[in-house]
N, C-alpha and C positions, 0 to 999 in steps of 0.2 A: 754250105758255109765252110770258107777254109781255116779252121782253127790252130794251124801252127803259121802261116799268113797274118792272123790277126793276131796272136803274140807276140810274133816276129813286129809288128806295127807299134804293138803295147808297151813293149821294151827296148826300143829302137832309139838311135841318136838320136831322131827330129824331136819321139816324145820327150824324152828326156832332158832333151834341152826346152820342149815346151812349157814342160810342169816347171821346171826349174827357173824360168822367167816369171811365170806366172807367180810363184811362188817369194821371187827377190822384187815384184811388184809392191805386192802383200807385207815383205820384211818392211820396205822404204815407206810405204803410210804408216805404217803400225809405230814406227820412229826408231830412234838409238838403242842399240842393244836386244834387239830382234836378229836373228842367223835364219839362216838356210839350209837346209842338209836335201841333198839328192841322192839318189842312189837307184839304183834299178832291184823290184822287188824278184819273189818268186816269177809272177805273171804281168807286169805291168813296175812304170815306171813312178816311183813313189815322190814327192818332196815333203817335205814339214815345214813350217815355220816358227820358229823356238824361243822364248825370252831367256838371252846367254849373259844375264848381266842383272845386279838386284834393282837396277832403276826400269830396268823392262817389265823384271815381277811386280814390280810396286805399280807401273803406266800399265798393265793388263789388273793386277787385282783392284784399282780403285776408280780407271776409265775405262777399263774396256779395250786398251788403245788395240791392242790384236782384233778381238772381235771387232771392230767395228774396222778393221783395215779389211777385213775380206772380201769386201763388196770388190774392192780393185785389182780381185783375180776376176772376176766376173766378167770383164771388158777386157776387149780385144786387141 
């Protein structure tokens, strides 16, 4: 196995912009006031999905609205 090949993969434009869709999927079900931060970690390319706004805190502490947007990184 080549393991600086497959780091090289992990933290790479493509993924980076992979995670990063996947992840501005996820922001847009979850609704208003959900962000995105991407970044490239140590070994691999990381996103978050974040509630940036107190009506997002309030649509994940009393729906769930985040949790239950995740299923739409799921699909392709």
């Amino acid at each position: 196995m080549n393991n600086k090949g497959i780091g090289a993969v992990a933290k790479g434009a493509w993924m980076l912009g992979s995670v990063d869709a996947i992840a501005h999927r996820i922001a847009q079900v979850a609704g208003p006031g959900f962000e995105v931060s991407t970044r490239r970690g140590k070994s691999r390319a990381v996103s978050s999905v974040y509630s940036a706004t107190d009506e997002a805190k309030k649509a994940e502490a009393e729906n769930r609205a985040l949790t239950r947007a995740i299923d739409a990184g799921r699909s392709s």
